[in-house]
N, C-alpha and C positions, 0 to 999 in steps of 0.2 A: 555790652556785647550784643551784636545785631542778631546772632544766631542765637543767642540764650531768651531771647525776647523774643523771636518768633516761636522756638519752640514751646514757649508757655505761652503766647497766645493761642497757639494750637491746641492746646490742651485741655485750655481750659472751654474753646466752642466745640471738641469733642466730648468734651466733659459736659456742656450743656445740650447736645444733643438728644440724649434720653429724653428728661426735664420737658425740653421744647418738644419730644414729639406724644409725650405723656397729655400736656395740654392739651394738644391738638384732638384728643379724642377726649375731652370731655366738652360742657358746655360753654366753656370760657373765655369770654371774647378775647384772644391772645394773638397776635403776631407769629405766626408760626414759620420761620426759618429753615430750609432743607438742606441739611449738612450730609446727606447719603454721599454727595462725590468725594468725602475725603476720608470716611470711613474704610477701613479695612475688613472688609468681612470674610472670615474663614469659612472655606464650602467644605461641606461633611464630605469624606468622600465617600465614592461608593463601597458598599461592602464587599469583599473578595473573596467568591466561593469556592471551596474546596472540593473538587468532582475527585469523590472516592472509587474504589475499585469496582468494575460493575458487580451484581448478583449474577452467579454460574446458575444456572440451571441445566440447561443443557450443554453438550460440549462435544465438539467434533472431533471425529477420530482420522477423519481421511477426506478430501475432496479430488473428486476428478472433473474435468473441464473438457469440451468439445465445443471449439467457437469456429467460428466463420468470421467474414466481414465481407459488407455491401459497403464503396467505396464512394460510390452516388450519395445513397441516402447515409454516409456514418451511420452505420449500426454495425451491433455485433449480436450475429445469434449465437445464441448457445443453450447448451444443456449441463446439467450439473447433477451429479452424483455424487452424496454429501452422505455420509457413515457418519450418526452420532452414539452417543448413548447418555441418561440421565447422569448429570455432574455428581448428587447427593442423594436428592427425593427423587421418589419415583412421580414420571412423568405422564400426561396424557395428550400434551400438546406441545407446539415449538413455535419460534419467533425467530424469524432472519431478518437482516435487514437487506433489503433491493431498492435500490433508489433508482423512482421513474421507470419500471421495466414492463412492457407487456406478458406478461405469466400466459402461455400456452398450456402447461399442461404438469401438475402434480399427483405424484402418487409416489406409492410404496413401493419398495423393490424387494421383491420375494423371491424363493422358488422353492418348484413344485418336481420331488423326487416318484421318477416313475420307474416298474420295473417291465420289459420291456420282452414280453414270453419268446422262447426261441422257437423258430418257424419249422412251423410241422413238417416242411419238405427238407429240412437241412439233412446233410447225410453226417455231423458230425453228433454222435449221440451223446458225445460228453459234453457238450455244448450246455454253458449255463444262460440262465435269464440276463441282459445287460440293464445295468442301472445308468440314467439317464437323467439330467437335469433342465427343465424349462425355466429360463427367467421371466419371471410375471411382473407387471405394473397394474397396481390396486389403484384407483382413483382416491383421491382422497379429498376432504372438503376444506375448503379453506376462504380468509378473506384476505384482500387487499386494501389497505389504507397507512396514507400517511408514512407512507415508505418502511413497511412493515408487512411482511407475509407471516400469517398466523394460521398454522397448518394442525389442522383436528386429526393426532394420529388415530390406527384402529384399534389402539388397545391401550391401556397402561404398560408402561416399560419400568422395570428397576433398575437402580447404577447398574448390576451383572448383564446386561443386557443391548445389543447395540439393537437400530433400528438403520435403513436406508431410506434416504428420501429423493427422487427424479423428476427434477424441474426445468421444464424445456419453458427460453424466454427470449425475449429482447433486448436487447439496454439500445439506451437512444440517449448519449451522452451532451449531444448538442443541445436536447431539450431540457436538459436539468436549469433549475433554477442556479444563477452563475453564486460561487459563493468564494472563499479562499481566507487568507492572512497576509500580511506583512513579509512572512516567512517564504508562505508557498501561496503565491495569487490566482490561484484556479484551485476547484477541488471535481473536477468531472471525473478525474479519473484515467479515464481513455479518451486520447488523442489521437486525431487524424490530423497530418500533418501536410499541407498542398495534398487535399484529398481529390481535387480534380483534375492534378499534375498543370493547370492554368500558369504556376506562377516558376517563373525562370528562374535557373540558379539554386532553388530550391527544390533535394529530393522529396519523394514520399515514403510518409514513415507513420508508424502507427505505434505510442508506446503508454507506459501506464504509470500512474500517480496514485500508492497510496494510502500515505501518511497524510493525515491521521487516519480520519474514519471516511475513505472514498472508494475504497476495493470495493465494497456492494454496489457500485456505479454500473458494476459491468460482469458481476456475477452474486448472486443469493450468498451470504457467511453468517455468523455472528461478528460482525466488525467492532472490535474489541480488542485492548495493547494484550488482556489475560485470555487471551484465547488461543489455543495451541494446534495444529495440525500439520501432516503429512498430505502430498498434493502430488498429481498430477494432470497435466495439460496437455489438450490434442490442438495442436494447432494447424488449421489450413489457411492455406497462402498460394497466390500466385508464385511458379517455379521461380522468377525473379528473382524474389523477394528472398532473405535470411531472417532466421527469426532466432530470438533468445528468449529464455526464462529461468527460473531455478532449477537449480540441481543439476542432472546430466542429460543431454539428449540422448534418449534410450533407444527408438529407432526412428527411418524418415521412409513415408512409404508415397511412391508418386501414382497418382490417381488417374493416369492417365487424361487427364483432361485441361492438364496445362496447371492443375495445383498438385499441391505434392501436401501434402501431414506429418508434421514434426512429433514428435512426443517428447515430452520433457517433463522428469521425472523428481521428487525430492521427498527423499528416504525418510530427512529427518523434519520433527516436527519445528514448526515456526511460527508467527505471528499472520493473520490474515492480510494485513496493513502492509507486508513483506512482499506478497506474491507481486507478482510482475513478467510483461510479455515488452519487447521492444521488436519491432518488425521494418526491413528499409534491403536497401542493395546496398547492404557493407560489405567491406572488404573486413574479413575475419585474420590477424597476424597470432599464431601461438608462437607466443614466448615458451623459454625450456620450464617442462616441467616443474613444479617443486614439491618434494617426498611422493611425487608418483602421482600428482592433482593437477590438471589442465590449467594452463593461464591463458585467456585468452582477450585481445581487445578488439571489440568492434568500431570502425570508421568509416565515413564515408572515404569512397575508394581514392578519391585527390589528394586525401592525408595519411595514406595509407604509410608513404615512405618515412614519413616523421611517428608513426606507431610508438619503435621503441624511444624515441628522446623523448614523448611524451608519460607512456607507461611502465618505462623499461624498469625502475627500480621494483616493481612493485613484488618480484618473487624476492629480492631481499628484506623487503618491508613483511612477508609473510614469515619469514625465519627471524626477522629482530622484532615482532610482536609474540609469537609464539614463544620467545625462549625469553623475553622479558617477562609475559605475562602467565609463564607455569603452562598454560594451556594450548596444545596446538590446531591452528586454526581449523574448526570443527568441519564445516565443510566440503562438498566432493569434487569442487573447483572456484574458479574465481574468476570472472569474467569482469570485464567492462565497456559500458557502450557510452557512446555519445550523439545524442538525441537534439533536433529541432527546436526552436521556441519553448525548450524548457520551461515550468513554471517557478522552479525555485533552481539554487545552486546543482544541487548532485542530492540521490539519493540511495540508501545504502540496501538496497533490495539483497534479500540473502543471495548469495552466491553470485550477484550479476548485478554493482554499482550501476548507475544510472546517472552519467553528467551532461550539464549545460554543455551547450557547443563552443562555450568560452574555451574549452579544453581542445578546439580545432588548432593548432598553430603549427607554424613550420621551423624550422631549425633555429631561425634568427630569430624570428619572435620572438620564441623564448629563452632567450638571451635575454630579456623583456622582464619575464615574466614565464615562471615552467609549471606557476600551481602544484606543486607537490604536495603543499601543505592539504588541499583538497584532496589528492588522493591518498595521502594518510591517513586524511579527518575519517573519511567514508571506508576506509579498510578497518581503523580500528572499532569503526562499528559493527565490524560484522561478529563481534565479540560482545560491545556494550550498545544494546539497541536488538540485536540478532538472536546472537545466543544468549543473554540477560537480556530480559525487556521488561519496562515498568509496567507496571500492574495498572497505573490510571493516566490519564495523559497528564493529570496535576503531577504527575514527576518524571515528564518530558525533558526537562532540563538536566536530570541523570545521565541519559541518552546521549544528551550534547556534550557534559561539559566533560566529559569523560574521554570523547572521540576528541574533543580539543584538549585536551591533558595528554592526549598517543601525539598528534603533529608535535609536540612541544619536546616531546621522547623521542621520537623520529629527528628533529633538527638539531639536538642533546647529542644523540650519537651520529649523526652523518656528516 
C-alpha cells in the first residue's frame, strides 16, 4: 500500500529529527538535515485575561453638563458639575477619567450662608433678617496626565458625606489618538458629522459614542460599566438644530442670539457609558403614547413619512417586553434617532437608541429588509445592559446575548 509506505516513511524522518538536530549541537562531524518544514509545531497561545470589576472608591451621585460646540474647530466646551461622595473609606482625593481635554479650571463647589440685617430705614418693624446663599468655587490643586485628572480635595470626606467638584474644559475629539474594535471602529466618542456642511447630500449632526469606556472623550466621569449616576445636560445649539439625550427635555430656553438651550434631564441613575447627546435638523414623529411615556423617532426629514413602517411597532414591543419580563420598562420615554457614518450597528443609550442610517429606508425597501430584529435587540437592552449592567466589560457578552435572546422572543410572538 502506497499510503501505508509513505506514512511510515514520514515518521520515521520525523522521528529522526530530534536525533539529527541533537547532533547538530555538539562537536560531531554529522550531516545535519533540516526537517523544520514538515514538522507541526503547536503555538502556545496566548494567555487570556480576566479584567475584573474596577475598585470603587469614589462614586457619583449626580452629574450636570453645560456644552457648546465650535463647529470650525470640533470642539466641545463645557463645564461639569459632578456630586460624589466616598464609596467605603474615607477619601482625600479623586480620579476621573478625561481623555485629551484642555482642564480650564477646578474647584470646589461650596456655599456660604449669610444673614442679611434688615435696613434701618425700612418702615416694617416686624421685618426679620433674610438668610441668603452665595455659591463659591475653591480652587483646587490638581494634576493632569495620561488621561487622568487627580484632584487634591480640601479635606478628607467620609462615605456620609458628599463633596461637589467644577470643571470647566475642552474635549477635542479629533485629536484623540484613533482607537476602536471589530464591533465598534472608532472610539472618540463625539462626532461631528459634515462639520463644515462641504459635503452634499449629507446633513450635519453632532452625536455620541459610549460604549465602552469613551464618554470621558467629551466630559470628566468615572468611566466604569459599575458606576452609577443621575445626569443632567444643558445643551446649546444653533435654533436649527434638534437635539436629544436621556430622560425628559425639562425645559428650552432661546438665547436670543439665534441658539436656544435645551435641558434634558434623567431622574434615574445609569451607567456613564449610557449618557448620550445626538444633534441634526430631524424631523421628530411621536408615536401614541405608551402607559403615559413619550415615543418618539428622530429622522432626517426625507424619511420622515416612512417614520412609522420603520419604528412603528416599537410601543407594542414595550408592552410584550414588559409583561414577558415581570418588569415594566423602567424609563421616562423612549426615543430613537438615526445618525450619520455611525461607528457600529445601533446603540442602546438609556432612554434614546442610537441607529446606523441603515435604518433610513422607504416603504419598498423594506419589503427588503424592515430590521426589526435591530430594533428589538437595542429595546431589550434598555432592561439588560440599562437597567442590569455588568459589573466589568469581561461580562460584556451578558449584555448581548441577552438583547439577542428578546429579537428571538419578539419573532416567537409576532
Amino acid at each position: 500500500n502506497k499510503n501505508f509506505f509513505f506514512v511510515a516513511l514520514l515518521s520515521v524522518l520525523v522521528g529522526s529529527c530530534d536525533l539529527l538536530k541533537k547532533s547538530s549541537n555538539s562537536n560531531d562531524d554529522l550531516a545535519v538535515i533540516n526537517l523544520d518544514t514538515i514538522q507541526a509545531v503547536a503555538k502556545t497561545p496566548e494567555p487570556v485575561l480576566y479584567h475584573s470589576s474596577s475598585s470603587r472608591i469614589n462614586d457619583i451621585i449626580h452629574t450636570k453638563l453645560d456644552v457648546k460646540f465650535d463647529w470650525s474647530k470640533q470642539y466641545l466646551y463645557g463645564k461639569a458639575t459632578i456630586t460624589l461622595k466616598p464609596y467605603f473609606y474615607p477619601v482625600t482625593c479623586l480620579d476621573l477619567d478625561a481623555r485629551g481635554m484642555d482642564i480650564k479650571e477646578v474647584s470646589l463647589v461650596t456655599t456660604k450662608e449669610e444673614l442679611e440685617p434688615v435696613p434701618s430705614s425700612s418702615k416694617n418693624k416686624k421685618a426679620e433678617p433674610v438668610l441668603t446663599k452665595t455659591t463659591l468655587h475653591i480652587p483646587l490643586k490638581y494634576t493632569y496626565e495620561s488621561d487622568v485628572l487627580k484632584i487634591n480635595l480640601d479635606k478628607e470626606y467620609k462615605n456620609t458625606e458628599q463633596y461637589t467638584i467644577f470643571i470647566e474644559y475642552t474635549a477635542k475629539p479629533n485629536e484623540l489618538k484613533k482607537g476602536g474594535s471589530a464591533a465598534i471602529t472608532d472610539d472618540k466618542w463625539l462626532y461631528f458629522i459634515n462639520a463644515d456642511g462641504k459635503e452634499k447630500n449629507k446633513p450635519q449632526q453632532i452625536w455620541t459614542q459610549g460604549e465602552t469606556q469613551s464618554s470621558s472623550a467629551w466630559y470628566p466621569t468615572i468611566d466604569r460599566p459599575n458606576e452609577r449616576m443621575t445626569q443632567e445636560i444643558y445643551i446649546t445649539v444653533e435654533n436649527k438644530y434638534v437635539t436629544l439625550s436621556n430622560g425628559e427635555l425639562a425645559s428650552s430656553f432661546d438665547n436670543g442670539d439665534g441658539t436656544r438651550t435645551d435641558h434634558w434631564k434623567m431622574d434615574l441613575p445609569h451607567a456613564p457609558y449610557l449618557t448620550m447627546m445626538a444633534i441634526g435638523e430631524y424631523a421628530v414623529v411621536k408615536d401614541s403614547k405608551w402607559r403615559g411615556k413619550e415615543v418618539n423617532y428622530y429622522l432626517e426629514k426625507e424619511y420622515e413619512p416612512y417614520a412609522k413602517a420603520i419604528f412603528g411597532n416599537t410601543p407594542e414591543m414595550l408592552e410584550f417586553y414588559s409583561n414577558k419580563l415581570g418588569v415594566e420598562y423602567p424609563w421616562n420615554k423612549y426615543s430613537q434617532v438615526i445618525a450619520r457614518d455611525y461607528v457600529s450597528g445601533a446603540m442602546e443609550n438609556t432612554s434614546a437608541t442610537l441607529h446606523g442610517e441603515f435604518l433610513n429606508r422607504t416603504d419598498r425597501e423594506m419589503l427588503d429588509n424592515d430590521n426589526e430584529d435591530v430594533i428589538a435587540h437595542e429595546l431589550f437592552h434598555q432592561w439588560f445592559g440599562d437597567l442590569v449592567t455588568c459589573e466589568s466589560w469581561s461580562n460584556l457578552p451578558l449584555n448581548e446575548s441577552f438583547a439577542t435572546y428578546g429579537e428571538y422572543l419578539w419573532e416567537e410572538y409576532k
